[in-house]
C-alpha positions in Angstrom: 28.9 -7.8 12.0 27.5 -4.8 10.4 24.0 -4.5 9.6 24.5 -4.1 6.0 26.7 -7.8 6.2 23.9 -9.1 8.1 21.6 -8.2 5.2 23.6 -8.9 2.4 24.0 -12.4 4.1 20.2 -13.0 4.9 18.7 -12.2 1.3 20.6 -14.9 -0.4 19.8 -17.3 2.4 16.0 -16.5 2.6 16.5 -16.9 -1.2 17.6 -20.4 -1.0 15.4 -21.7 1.4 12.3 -19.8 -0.4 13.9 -21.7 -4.1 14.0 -24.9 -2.5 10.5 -24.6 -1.0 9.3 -23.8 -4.3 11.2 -26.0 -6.5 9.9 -29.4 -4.1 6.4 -28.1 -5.3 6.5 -27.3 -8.0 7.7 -31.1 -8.5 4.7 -32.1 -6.7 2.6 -30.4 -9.0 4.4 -32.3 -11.5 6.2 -29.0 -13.1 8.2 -29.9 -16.5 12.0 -30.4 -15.8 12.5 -27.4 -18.6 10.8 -25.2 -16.9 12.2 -25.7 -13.2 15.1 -25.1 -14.8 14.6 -21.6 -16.3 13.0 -21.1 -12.8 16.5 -22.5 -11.1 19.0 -20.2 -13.4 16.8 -16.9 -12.5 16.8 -17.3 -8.9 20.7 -18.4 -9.2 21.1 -15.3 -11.4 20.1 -13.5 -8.6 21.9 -14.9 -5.4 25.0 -14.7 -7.9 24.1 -10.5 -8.1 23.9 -11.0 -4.0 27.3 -12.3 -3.7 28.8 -10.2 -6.3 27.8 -7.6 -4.5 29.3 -8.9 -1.3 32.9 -9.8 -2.7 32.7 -5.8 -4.3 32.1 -4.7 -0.9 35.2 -7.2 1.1 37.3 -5.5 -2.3 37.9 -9.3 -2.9 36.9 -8.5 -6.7 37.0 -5.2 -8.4 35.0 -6.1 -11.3 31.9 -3.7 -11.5 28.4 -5.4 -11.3 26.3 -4.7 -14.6 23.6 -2.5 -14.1 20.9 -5.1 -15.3 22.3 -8.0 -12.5 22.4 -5.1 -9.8 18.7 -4.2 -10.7 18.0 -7.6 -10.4 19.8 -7.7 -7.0 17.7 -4.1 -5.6 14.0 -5.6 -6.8 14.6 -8.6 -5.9 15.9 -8.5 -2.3 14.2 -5.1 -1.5 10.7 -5.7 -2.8 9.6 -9.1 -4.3 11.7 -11.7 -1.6 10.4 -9.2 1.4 6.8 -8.4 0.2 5.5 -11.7 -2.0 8.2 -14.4 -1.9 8.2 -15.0 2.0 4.8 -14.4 2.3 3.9 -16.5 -0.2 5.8 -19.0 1.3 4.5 -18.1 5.2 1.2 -18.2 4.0 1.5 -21.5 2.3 3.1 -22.8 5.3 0.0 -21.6 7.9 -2.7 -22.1 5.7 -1.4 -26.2 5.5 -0.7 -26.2 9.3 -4.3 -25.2 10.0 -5.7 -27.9 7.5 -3.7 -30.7 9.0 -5.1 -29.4 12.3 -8.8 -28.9 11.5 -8.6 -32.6 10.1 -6.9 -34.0 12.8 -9.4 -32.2 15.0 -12.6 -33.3 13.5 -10.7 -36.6 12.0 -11.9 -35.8 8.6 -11.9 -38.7 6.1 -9.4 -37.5 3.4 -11.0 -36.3 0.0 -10.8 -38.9 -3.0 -11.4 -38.5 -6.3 -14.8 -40.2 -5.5 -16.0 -37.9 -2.8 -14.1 -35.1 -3.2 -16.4 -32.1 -4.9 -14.1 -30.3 -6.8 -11.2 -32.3 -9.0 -9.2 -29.7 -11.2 -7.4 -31.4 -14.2 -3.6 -32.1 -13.7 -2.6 -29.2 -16.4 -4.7 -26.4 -14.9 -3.0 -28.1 -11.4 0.5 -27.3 -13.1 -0.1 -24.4 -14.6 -1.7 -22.6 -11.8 1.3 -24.1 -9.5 4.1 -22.7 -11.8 2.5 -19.3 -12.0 1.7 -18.9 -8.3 5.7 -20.2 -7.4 6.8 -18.5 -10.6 5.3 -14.8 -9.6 7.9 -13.1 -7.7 10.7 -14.1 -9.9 8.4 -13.1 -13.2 7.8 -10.1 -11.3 11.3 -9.2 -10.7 13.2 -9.7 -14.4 9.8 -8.1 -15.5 10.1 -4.9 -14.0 13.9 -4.8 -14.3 13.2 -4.8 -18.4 10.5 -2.3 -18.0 12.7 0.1 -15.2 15.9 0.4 -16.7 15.2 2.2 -20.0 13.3 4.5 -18.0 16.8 5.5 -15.7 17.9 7.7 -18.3 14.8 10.0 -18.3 14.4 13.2 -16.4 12.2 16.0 -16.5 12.2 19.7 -16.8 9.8 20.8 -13.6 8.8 24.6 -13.9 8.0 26.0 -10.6 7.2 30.2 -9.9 7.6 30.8 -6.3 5.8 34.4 -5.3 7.8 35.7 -2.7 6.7 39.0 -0.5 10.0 39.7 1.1 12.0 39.3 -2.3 14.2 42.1 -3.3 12.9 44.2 -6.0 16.8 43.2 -8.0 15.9 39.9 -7.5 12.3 40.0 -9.3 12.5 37.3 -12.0 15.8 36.0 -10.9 15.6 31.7 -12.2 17.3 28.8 -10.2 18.5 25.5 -11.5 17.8 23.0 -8.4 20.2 19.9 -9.0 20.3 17.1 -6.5 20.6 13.3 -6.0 22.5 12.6 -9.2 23.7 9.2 -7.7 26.4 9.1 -10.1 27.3 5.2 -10.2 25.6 2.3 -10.9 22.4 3.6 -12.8 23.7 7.4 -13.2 26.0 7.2 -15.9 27.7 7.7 -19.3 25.6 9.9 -21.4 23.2 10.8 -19.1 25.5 12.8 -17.0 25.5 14.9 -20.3 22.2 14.8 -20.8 22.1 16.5 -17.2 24.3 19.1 -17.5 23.4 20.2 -21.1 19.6 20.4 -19.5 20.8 22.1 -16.5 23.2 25.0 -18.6 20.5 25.5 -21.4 17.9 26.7 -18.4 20.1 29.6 -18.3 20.1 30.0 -14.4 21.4 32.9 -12.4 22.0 29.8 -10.1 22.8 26.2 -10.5 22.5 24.8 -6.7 23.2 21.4 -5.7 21.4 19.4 -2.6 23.9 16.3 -2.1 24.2 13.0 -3.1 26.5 13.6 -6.1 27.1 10.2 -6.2 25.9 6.9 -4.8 28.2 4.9 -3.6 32.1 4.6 -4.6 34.3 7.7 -4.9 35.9 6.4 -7.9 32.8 7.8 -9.6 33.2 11.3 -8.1 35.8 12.1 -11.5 32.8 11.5 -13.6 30.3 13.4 -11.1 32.6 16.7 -10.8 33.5 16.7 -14.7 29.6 16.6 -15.0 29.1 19.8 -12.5 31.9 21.5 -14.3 29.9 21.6 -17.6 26.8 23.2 -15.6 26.9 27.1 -16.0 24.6 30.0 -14.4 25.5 33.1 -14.4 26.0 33.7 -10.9 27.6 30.3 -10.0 27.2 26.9 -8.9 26.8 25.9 -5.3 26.6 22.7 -3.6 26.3 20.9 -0.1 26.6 17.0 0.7 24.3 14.4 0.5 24.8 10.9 3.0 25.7 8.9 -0.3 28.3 11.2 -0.7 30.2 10.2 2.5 29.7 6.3 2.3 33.0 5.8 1.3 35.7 7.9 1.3 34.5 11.5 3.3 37.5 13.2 3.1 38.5 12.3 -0.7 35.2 13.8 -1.3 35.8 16.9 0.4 39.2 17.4 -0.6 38.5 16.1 -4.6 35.1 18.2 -5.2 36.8 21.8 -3.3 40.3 20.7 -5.4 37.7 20.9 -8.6 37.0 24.4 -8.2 33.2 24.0 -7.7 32.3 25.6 -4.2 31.2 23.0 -1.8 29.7 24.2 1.6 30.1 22.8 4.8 28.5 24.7 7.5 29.3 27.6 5.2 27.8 30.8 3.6 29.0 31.9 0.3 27.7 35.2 -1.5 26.6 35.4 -5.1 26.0 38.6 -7.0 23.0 37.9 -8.6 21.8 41.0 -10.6 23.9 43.1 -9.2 22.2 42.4 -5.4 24.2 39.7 -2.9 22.4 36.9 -2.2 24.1 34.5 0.9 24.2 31.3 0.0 23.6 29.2 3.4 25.0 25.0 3.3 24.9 22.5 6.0 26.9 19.4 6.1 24.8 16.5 5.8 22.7 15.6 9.3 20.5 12.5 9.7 19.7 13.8 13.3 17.2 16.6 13.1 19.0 18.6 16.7 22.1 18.5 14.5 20.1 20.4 11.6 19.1 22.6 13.7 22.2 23.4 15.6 24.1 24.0 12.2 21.4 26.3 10.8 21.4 28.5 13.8 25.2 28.4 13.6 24.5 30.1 9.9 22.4 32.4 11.0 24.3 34.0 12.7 26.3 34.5 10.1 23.7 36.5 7.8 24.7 39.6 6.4 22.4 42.2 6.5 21.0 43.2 2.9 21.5 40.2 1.4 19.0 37.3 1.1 19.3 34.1 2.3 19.1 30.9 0.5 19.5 27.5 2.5 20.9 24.6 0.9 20.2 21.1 2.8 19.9 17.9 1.8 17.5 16.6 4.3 14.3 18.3 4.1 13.0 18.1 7.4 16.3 21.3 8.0 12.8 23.8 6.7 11.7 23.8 9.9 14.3 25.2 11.9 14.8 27.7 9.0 11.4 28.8 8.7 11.1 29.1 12.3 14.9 32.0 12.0 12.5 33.7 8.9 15.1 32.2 6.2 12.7 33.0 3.0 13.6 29.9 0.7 15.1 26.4 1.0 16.5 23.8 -1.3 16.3 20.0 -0.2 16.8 16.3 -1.8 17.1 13.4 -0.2 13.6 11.9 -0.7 13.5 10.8 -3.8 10.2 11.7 -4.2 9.2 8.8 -2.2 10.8 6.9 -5.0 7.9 4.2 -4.3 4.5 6.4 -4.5 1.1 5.0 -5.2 0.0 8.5 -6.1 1.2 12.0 -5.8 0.2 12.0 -2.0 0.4 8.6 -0.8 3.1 6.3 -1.0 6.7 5.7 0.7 7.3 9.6 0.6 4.9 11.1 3.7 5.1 7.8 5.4 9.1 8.7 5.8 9.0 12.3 5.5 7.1 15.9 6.8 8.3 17.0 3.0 9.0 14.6 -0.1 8.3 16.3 -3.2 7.8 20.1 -4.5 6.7 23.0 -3.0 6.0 23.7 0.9 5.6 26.7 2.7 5.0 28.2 6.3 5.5 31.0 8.5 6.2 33.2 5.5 9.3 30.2 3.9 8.9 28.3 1.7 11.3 24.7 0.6 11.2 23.0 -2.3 12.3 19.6 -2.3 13.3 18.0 -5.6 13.0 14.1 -6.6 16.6 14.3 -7.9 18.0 13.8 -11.0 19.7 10.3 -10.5 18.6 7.3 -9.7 20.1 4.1 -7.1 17.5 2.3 -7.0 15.8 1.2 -10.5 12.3 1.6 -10.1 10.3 5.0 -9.6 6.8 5.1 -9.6 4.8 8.4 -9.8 7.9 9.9 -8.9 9.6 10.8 -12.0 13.2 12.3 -11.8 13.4 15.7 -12.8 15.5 18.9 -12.7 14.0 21.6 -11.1 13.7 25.4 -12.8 12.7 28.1 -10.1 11.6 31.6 -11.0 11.1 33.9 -7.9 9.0 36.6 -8.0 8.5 39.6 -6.2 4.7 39.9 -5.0 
């Protein structure tokens, strides 16, 4: 069975057993019947989204999960079952096996309500039960209703890069950087609009694209190209592949997106005249394996023309390195999300998974900027806002 199965499968079962642990408490702690029932229909709401999800997947249905159930689904299974329903539950579980020990051990004589020091009334009992058994469910349609009216925003983020080996034609020249659109579940409708109208009104001499177009099924990828056709830059629009971009159908992709006019590179070079001076546009085909980055970028190198200068497009960032160390001046990466998950600006789920995350970088006279993506599959950011990025390059 695939790993993915094998998840999809374990999150609703850890689900049950977690609900039914809860529920048999929560009717020890003499819970209302009412409100184990709103507490029943949330957590079936959920394990519904699970296997929803999982008849989408066998194509046994084709009716698409709404965004608010499939949010449910992602927090849920991905942050409040792993990280404070089972442990709840774990800890609950230990912290009762050492009692029974400790009192079998030193046969204590079991508290009464005559001896025991510390009696709380039944209703503070019940009300502190439901909230502590209640917590990662509140938690989870909580920040749904607060995440997804936030999935439509984006920002504008104004970077000037000072480059020394920038051609004088080139002083002033202004990138659009576009990338992880995720076109699908939470990337839809106006927004992909929104998006291009922000993107064209920069006024670019380049729009360039970093992968993940869209997130999952390629009977979104109509919607993502019709979205990249209403981008325009002067010089032209230029885009690799991102891994979301292949989960599907690879080869539609390819043959849909190059069929579309917009110029997709694989392992490719391209050149733009950008005020009049060439400027090689360098794209590799998307590489999880970081000796496959670096074969395909030597590959391109050796395909540089002289005079011009180089751009690299890649979606995973960690490709800087083997371009800074062949002198390649600037790079373009997604893929990180910006950590999607950060506790700050520098700590968080971005440098715990990658050397580069968010923004500007720069060594051995290169520099990569790494963007947190437009789009959004997953439905909570925090300190990690989505954004378009606007480069001016100037000439030191």
């Amino acid at each position: 069975m695939s790993p993915i199965y094998f998840i999809l499968f374990g999150i609703p079962l850890l689900s049950l057993i977690w609900w039914i642990w809860a529920d048999i408490l929560l009717k020890k702690a003499s819970t209302p019947r009412y409100v184990r029932g709103i507490f029943g229909i949330a957590v079936l709401t959920m394990l519904s989204g699970f296997f929803w999800v999982i008849l989408l997947r066998r194509e046994v249905i084709t009716a698409p999960i709404p965004e608010e159930i499939y949010a449910l689904v992602l927090l849920w299974g991905l942050i409040f079952l792993p990280f404070l329903a089972v442990p709840s539950m774990l800890i609950w579980l230990f912290a009762k096996t050492v009692h029974r020990s400790w009192k079998w051990w030193v046969k204590a004589t079991p508290l009464t309500p005559d001896n025991a020091p510390f009696s709380p009334s039944i209703s503070r009992r019940k009300a502190l039960a439901t909230a502590f058994f209640a917590l990662p469910v509140i938690g989870t349609f909580g920040t749904a209703a607060f995440s997804i009216p936030r999935l439509r925003h984006f920002r504008i983020r104004e970077l000037t890069l000072t480059l020394t080996n920038l051609p004088p034609a080139l002083d002033g020249m202004r990138i659009a950087h576009v990338t992880d659109t995720h076109v699908g579940k939470f990337t839809k409708g106006d927004v992909l609009d929104d998006i291009a109208k922000a993107t064209t009104e920069l006024d670019a001499d380049l729009i360039l694209l970093t992968g993940d177009l869209i997130d999952n099924s390629i009977t979104d990828l109509p919607a993502a190209i019709a979205m990249v056709q209403r981008m325009k830059a002067r010089a032209g629009v230029f885009m690799v592949e991102g891994n979301h971009d292949l989960f599907d159908d690879p080869a539609r992709f390819n043959r849909e997106v190059r069929a579309s006019g917009i110029q997709l590179l694989q392992n490719q070079t391209a050149i733009a005249q950008v005020r009049g001076h060439p400027v090689q546009l360098m794209g590799i085909a998307w590489n999880h394996h970081e000796f496959q980055m670096i074969r395909d970028v030597v590959g391109l190198v050796k395909q540089l023309q002289p005079g011009a200068f180089p751009i690299l497009l890649a979606h995973h960032p960690h490709a800087f390195d083997v371009a800074a160390a062949h002198e390649i001046p600037l790079t373009f990466a997604g893929h990180t999300h910006g950590g999607q998950l950060m506790l700050s600006a520098k700590h968080g789920a971005g440098p715990v998974m990658f050397r580069y995350w968010s923004g500007l970088y720069q060594k051995l006279n290169a520099s990569l900027i790494v963007s947190n993506g437009a789009g959004n599959w997953f439905p909570l950011r925090t300190h990690a806002p989505a954004e378009i990025i606007h480069l001016t390059l100037r000439r030191a």
